[in-house]
C-alpha positions as CSV (number, residue, x, y, z in Angstrom):
1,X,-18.9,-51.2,5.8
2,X,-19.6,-48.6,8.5
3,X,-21.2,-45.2,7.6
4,X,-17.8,-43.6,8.6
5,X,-15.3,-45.7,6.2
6,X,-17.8,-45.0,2.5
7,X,-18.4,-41.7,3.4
8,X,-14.0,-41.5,4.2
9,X,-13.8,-43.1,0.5
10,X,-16.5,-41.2,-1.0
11,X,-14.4,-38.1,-0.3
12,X,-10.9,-39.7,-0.5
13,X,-12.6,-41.0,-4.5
14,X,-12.9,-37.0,-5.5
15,X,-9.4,-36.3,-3.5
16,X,-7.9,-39.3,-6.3
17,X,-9.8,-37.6,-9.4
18,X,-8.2,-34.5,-8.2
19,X,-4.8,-35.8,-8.0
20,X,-4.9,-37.7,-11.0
21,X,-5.8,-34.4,-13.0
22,X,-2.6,-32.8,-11.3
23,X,-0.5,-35.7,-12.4
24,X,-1.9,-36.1,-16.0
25,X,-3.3,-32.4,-16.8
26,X,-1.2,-29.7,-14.7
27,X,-1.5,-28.5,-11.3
28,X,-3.0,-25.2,-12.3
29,X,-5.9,-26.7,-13.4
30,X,-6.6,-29.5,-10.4
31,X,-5.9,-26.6,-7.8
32,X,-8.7,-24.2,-9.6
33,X,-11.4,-27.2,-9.6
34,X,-10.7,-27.6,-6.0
35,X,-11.1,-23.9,-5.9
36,X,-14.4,-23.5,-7.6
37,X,-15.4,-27.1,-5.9
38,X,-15.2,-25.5,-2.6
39,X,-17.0,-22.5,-3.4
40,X,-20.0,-24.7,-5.0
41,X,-19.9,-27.0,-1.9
42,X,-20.9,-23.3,-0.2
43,X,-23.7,-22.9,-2.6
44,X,-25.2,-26.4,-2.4
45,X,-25.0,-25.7,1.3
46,X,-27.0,-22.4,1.7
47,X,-29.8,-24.4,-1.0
48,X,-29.1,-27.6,1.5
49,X,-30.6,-25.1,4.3
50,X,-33.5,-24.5,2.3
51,X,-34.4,-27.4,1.1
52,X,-32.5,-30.3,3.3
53,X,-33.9,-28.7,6.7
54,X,-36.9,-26.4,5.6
55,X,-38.5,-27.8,2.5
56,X,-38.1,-25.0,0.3
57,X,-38.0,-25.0,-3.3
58,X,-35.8,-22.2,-4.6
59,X,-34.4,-21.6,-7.9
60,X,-33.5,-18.3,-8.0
61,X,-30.2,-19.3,-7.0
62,X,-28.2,-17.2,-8.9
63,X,-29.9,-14.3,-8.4
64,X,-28.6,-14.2,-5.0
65,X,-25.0,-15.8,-6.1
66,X,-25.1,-12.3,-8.3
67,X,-26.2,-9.9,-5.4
68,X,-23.1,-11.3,-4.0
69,X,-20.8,-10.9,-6.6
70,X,-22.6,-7.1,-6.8
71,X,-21.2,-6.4,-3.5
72,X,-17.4,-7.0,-4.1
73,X,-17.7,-4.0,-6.3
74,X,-19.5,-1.8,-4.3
75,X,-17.1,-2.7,-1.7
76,X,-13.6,-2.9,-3.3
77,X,-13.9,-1.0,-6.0
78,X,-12.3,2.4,-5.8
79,X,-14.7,5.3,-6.6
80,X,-14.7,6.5,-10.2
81,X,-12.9,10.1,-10.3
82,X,-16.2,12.7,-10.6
83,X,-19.0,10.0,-10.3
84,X,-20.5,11.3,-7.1
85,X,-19.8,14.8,-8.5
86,X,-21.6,14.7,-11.6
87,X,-24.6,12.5,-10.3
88,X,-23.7,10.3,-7.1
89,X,-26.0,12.3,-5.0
90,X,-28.9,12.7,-7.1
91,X,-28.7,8.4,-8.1
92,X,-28.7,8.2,-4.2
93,X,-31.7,10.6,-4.1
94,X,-34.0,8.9,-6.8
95,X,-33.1,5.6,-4.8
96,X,-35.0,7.6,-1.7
97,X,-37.9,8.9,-3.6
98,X,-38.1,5.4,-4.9
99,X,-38.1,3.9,-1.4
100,X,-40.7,6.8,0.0
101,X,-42.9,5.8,-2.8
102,X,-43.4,2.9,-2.0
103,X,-43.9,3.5,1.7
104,X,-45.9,6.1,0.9
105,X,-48.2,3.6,-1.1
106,X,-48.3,1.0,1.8
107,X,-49.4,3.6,3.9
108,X,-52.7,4.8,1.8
109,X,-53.3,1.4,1.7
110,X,-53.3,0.8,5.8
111,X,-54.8,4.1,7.0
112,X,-57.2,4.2,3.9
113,X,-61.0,2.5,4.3
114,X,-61.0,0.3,1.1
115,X,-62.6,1.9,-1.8
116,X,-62.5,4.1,-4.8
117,X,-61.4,7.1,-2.9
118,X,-58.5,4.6,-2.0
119,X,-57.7,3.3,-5.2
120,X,-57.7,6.9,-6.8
121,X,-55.1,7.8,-3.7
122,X,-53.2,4.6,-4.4
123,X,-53.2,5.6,-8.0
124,X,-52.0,9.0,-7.3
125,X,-48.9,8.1,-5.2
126,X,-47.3,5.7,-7.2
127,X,-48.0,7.5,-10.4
128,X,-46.7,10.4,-9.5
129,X,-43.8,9.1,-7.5
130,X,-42.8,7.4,-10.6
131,X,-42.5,10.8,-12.8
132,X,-40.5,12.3,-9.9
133,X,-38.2,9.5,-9.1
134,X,-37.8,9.5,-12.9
135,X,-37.2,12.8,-13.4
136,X,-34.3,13.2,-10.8
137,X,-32.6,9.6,-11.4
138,X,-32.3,10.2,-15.3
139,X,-30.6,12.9,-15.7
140,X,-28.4,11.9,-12.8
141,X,-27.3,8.1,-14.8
142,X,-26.7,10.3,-17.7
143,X,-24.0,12.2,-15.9
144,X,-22.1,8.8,-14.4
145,X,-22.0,6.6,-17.6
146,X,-20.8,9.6,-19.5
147,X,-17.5,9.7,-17.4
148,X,-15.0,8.0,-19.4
149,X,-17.5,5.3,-20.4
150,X,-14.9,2.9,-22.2
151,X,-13.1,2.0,-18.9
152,X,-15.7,3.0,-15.9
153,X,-18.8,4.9,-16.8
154,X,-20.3,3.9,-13.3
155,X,-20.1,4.7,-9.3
156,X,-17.8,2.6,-8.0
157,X,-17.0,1.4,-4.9
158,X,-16.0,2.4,-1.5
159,X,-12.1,1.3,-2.1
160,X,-12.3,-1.3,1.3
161,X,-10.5,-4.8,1.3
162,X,-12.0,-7.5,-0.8
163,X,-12.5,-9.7,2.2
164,X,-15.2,-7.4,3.8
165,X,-17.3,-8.0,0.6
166,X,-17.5,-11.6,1.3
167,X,-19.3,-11.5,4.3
168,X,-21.1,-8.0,2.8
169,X,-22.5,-9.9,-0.1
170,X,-23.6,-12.4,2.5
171,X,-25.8,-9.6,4.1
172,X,-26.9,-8.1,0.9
173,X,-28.4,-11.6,-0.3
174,X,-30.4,-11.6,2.8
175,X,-31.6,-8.2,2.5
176,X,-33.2,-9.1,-1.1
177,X,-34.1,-12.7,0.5
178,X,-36.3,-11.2,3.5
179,X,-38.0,-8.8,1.0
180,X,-39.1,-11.8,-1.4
181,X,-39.6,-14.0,1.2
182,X,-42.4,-11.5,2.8
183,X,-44.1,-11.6,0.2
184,X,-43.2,-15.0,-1.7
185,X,-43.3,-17.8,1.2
186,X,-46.6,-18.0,1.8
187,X,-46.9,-19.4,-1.9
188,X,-47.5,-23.3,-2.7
189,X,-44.3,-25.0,-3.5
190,X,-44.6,-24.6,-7.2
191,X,-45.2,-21.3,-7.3
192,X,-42.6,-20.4,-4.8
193,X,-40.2,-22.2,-7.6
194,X,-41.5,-19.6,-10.2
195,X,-41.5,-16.7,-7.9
196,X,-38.1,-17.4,-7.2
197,X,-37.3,-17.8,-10.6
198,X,-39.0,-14.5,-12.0
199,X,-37.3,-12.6,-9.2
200,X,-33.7,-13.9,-10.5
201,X,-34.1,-13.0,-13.4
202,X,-34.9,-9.2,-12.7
203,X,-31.7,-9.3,-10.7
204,X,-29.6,-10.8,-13.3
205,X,-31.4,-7.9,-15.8
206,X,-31.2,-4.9,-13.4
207,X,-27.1,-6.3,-13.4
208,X,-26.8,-6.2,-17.3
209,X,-28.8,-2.8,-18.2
210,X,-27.6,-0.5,-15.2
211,X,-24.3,0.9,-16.2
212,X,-24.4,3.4,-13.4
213,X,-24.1,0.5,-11.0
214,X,-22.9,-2.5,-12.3
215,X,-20.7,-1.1,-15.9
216,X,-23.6,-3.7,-17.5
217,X,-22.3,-6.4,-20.0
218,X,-18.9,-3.7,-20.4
219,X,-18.0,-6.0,-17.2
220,X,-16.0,-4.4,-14.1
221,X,-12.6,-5.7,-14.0
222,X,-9.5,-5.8,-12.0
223,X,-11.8,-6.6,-8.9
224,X,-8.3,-6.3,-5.9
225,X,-7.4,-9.7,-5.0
226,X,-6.6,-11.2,-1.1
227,X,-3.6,-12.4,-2.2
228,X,-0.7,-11.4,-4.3
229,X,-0.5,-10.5,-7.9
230,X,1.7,-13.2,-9.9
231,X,4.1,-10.2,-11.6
232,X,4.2,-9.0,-8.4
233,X,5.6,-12.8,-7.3
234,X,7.5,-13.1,-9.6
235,X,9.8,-10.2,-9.2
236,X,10.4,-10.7,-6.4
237,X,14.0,-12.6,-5.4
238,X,13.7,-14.2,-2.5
239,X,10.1,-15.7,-4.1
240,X,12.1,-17.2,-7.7
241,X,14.9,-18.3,-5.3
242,X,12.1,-20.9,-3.7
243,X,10.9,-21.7,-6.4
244,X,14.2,-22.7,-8.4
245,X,14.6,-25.1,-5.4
246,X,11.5,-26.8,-6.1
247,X,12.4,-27.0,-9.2
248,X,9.6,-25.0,-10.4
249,X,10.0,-21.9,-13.2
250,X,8.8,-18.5,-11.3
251,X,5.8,-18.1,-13.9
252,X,4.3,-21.3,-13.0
253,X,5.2,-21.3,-9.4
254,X,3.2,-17.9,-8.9
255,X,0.6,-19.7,-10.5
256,X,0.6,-22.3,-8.5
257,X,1.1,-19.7,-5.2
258,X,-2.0,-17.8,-6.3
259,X,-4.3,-20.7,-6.8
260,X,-3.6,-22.1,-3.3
261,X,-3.9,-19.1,-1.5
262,X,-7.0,-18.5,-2.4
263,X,-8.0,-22.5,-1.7
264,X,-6.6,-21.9,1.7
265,X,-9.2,-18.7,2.1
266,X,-11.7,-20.7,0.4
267,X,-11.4,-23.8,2.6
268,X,-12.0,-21.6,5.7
269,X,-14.5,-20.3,4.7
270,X,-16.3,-23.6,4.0
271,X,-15.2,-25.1,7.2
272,X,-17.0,-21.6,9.1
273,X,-20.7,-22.6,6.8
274,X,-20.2,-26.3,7.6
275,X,-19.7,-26.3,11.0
276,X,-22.3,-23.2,11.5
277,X,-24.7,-25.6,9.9
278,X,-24.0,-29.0,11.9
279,X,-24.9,-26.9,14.7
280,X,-27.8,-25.0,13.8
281,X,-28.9,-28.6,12.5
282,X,-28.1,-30.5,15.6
283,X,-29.6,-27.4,18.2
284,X,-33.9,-27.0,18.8
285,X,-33.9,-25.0,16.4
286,X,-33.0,-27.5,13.5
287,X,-35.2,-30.4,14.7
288,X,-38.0,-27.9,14.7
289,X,-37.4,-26.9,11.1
290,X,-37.1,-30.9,10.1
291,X,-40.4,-31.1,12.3
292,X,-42.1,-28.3,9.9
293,X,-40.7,-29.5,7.0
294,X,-42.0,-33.0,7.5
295,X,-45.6,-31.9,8.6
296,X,-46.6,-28.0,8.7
297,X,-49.8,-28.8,9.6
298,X,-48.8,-30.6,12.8
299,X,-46.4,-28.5,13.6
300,X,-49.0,-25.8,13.1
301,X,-50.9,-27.6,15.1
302,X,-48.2,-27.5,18.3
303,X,-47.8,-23.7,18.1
304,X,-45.0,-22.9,15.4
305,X,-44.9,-20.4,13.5
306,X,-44.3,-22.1,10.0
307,X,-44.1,-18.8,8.0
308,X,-41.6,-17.0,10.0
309,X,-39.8,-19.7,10.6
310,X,-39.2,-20.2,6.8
311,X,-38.1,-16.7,5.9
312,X,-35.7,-17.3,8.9
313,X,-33.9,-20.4,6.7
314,X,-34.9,-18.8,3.4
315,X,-32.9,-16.1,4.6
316,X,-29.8,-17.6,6.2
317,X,-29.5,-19.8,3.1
318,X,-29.4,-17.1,0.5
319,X,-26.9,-15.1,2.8
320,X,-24.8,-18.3,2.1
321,X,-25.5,-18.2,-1.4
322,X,-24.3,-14.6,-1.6
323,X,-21.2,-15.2,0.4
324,X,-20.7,-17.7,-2.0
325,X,-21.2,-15.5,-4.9
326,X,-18.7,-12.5,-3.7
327,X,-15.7,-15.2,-3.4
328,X,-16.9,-16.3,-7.0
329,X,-16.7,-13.4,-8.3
330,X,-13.0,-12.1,-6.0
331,X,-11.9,-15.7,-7.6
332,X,-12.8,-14.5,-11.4
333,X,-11.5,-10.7,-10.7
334,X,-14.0,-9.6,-12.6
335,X,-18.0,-9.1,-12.4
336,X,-19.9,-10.4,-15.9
337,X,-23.4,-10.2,-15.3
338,X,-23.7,-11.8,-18.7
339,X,-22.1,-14.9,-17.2
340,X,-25.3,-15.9,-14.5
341,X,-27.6,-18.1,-16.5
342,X,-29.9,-18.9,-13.8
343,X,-31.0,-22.2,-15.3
344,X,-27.7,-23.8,-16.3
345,X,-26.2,-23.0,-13.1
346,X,-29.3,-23.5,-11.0
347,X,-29.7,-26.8,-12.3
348,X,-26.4,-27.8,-11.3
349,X,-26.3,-26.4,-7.5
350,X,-29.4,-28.6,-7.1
351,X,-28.0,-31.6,-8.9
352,X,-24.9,-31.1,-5.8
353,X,-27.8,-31.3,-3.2
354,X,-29.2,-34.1,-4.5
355,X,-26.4,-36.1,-5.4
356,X,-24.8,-35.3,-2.2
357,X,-27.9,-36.0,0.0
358,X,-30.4,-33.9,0.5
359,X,-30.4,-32.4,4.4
360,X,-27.1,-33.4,4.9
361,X,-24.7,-30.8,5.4
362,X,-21.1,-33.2,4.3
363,X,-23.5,-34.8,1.7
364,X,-23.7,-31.2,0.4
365,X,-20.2,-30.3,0.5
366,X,-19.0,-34.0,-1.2
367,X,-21.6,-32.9,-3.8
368,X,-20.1,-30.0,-4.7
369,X,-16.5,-31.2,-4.8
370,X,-17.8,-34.4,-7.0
371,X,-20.1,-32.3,-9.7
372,X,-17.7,-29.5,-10.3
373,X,-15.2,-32.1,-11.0
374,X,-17.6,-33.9,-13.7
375,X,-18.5,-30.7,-14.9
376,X,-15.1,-29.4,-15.8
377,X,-13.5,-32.8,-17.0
378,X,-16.5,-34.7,-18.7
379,X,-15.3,-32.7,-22.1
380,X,-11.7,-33.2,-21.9
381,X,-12.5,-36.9,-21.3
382,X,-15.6,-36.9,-24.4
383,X,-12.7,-35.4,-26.6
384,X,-10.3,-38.1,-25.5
385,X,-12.9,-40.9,-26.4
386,X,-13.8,-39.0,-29.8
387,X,-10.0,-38.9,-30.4
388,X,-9.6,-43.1,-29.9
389,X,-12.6,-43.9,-31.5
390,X,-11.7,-42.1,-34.6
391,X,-8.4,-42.3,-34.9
392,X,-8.4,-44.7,-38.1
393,X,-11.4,-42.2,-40.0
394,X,-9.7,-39.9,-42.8
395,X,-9.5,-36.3,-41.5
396,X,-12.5,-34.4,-43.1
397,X,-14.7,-37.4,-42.9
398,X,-18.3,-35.9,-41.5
399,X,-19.1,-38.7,-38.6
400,X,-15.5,-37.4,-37.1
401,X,-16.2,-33.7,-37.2
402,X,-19.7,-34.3,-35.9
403,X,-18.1,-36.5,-32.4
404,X,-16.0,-33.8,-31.8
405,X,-18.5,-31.2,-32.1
406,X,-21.0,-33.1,-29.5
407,X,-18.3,-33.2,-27.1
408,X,-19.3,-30.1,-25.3
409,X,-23.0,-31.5,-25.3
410,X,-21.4,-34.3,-23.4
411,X,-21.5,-32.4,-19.9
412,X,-25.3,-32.0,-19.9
413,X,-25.8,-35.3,-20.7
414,X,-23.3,-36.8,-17.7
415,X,-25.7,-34.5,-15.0
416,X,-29.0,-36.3,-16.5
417,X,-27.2,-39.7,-16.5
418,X,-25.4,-39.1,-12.6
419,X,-28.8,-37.8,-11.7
420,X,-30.3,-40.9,-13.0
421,X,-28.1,-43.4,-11.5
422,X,-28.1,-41.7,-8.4
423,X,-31.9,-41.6,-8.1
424,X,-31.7,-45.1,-8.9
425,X,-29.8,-46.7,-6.8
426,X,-29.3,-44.1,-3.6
427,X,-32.2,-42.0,-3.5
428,X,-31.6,-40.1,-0.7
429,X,-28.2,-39.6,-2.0
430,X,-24.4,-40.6,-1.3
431,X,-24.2,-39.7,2.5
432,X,-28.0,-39.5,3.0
433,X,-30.0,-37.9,5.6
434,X,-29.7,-39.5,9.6
């Protein structure tokens, strides 16, 4: 069998499981796994540019899927009523002194001779830009989260459409990927995987405990959509008229409206990445990060400039990732900062990648599709096993309650035994590397 025909049934295999669960479950429910299939196919990706082309090992994922999601917010979202009023202006001004601080402190040290003089100076600057930054940005949170803090209680946003965000988040991720990766890619691999890491996790944190900017665990909600509201469907005449000649009721029609439209916004999106990618891996460029990835030293050696040529990938895949994250988040309609648990979903990016085949960009995407499906179904299928297995126990028994409990446990369990198998038997993955 040519490469061409299993990788056409490797991705006509997740196409069936996709249509099976519209035939046997609903419609609804296949449409959103395609949905959130084809958004982690855009995560593993951004980690595919990483890791596939460059070598890098980063699992601070999420962090960057978050700054994504941040920026759908600050983009959509209309300003709170009083927020810039009451303490806008001095948040925006701490945010300054914080920024001069620090410049101020890289500074003493460059122009400085080392020493104590320089260490007292050092000291000095940060210290004491600390009190002040405090001093003004305090006072100036207090003011925001007081305003009506049971529905906003924070900033807001600038009130633009929600597709600008996507390709905003994109930029934010790779502003907060160049700043880490100045100072985190010259690391080892294994501490470049904790840096990473640590970093996350103060995203995800700053996320949860500042109201003024994100509502914290409160959550922001009723993020606009790109594409109509079902009510909004569903009073509408000409829309029910449609629908009664597919035979469909208007409430599940909208549904079904809703979910696709975003699929369709979704899948361009994808198709954009993908091809971006084949081309970037195809061009110089790519074989030279392949070259650096396979030997730094001898490519070292030749004249290239290993470091910058890792924060240049670092970078463009986190801007992927953070793309990613704002149509995540314009899919949920809601930002939960309480919902990124970098581990969990960390894991399971990489377990696309690898599955998939690492440094191939369609082994990436077929990953995505494939694991997001397992993920969502492997419980629904563990309950239907539990229910077959014990259907001739007597209700109460302790050995029935127990199956059904460990159902939910079963989806972990699945990822360890795909990755397993896959190691096994196709190491380099389903549609390996060329």
């Amino acid at each position: 069998m040519s490469d061409t025909m299993k990788n056409t049934g490797l991705f006509a295999l997740v196409g069936g499981l996709v249509l099976i669960t519209g035939f046997v479950q609903s419609w609804n429910a296949a449409i959103l796994i395609v949905n959130m299939g084809l958004i982690s196919a855009i995560m593993a990706i951004g980690v595919n540019l990483q890791w596939g082309f460059a070598g890098l090992f980063n699992i601070g994922i999420m962090g960057f899927v978050a700054i994504g999601g941040l920026a759908t917010v600050l983009v959509s979202m209309p300003a709170t009523p009083g927020a810039w009023d009451a303490g806008g202006l001095g948040v925006f001004g701490a945010l300054l002194l914080g920024a001069a601080t620090v410049a101020g402190a890289i500074q003493v040290r460059i122009r400085m001779a080392p020493g104590r003089w320089r260490t007292v100076a050092l000291l000095a600057v940060l210290i004491g830009g600390f009190f002040i930054f405090r001093a003004v940005l305090d006072p100036a949170v207090y003011a925001v989260e007081q305003i009506n803090p049971a529905a906003t209680g924070y900033l807001g946003g600038l009130g633009l459409p929600v597709l600008v965000a996507w390709p905003v988040g994109g930029l934010f991720a790779a502003g907060v990927a160049w700043l880490i990766g100045r100072t985190a890619l010259g690391l080892r691999a294994d501490y470049l995987a904790i840096a990473t890491l640590g970093i996350s996790e103060i995203i995800i944190a700053v996320l949860k405990n500042e109201d003024w900017l994100t509502r914290g665990v409160k959550n922001v909600i009723g993020i606009p959509r790109p594409v109509p509201y079902e009510i909004d469907l569903q009073n509408d005449p000409g829309f029910v008229e449609t629908a009664a000649g597919l035979g469909l009721d208007p409430v599940t029609a909208s549904t079904l409206y809703v979910k696709f439209g975003y699929g369709v916004l979704f899948l361009i999106v994808l198709l954009i990445v993908l091809w971006l990618a084949q081309m970037a891996l195809k061009s110089p460029w790519g074989r030279m990060m392949r070259a650096i990835r396979d030997n730094e030293v001898a490519a070292e050696a030749m004249g290239k400039d290993v470091t910058g040529r890792h924060l240049q990938v670092f970078i463009l895949g986190s801007a992927v990732c953070g793309i990613a994250g704002a149509m995540m988040t314009t899919l949920d309609g809601q930002l939960t900062p309480g919902s990124y648990q970098p581990l969990r979903f960390t894991f399971l990016v990489w377990v696309m990648v690898i599955v998939g085949g690492s440094g191939n960009n369609f082994g990436s995407v077929l990953g995505g599709m494939l694991i997001w499906f397992l993920w969502v179904q492997v419980e629904p299928m563990a309950l239907f096993v539990v229910h077959l297995i014990t259907a001739g126990m007597a209700e109460g028994s302790a050995v029935k309650a127990h199956l059904y409990e460990s159902a939910a446990h079963m989806r972990l369990l699945t990822m360890g035994v795909v990755m397993l198998l896959v190691l096994r038997f196709w190491p380099r993955g389903l549609i390996p590397e060329k």
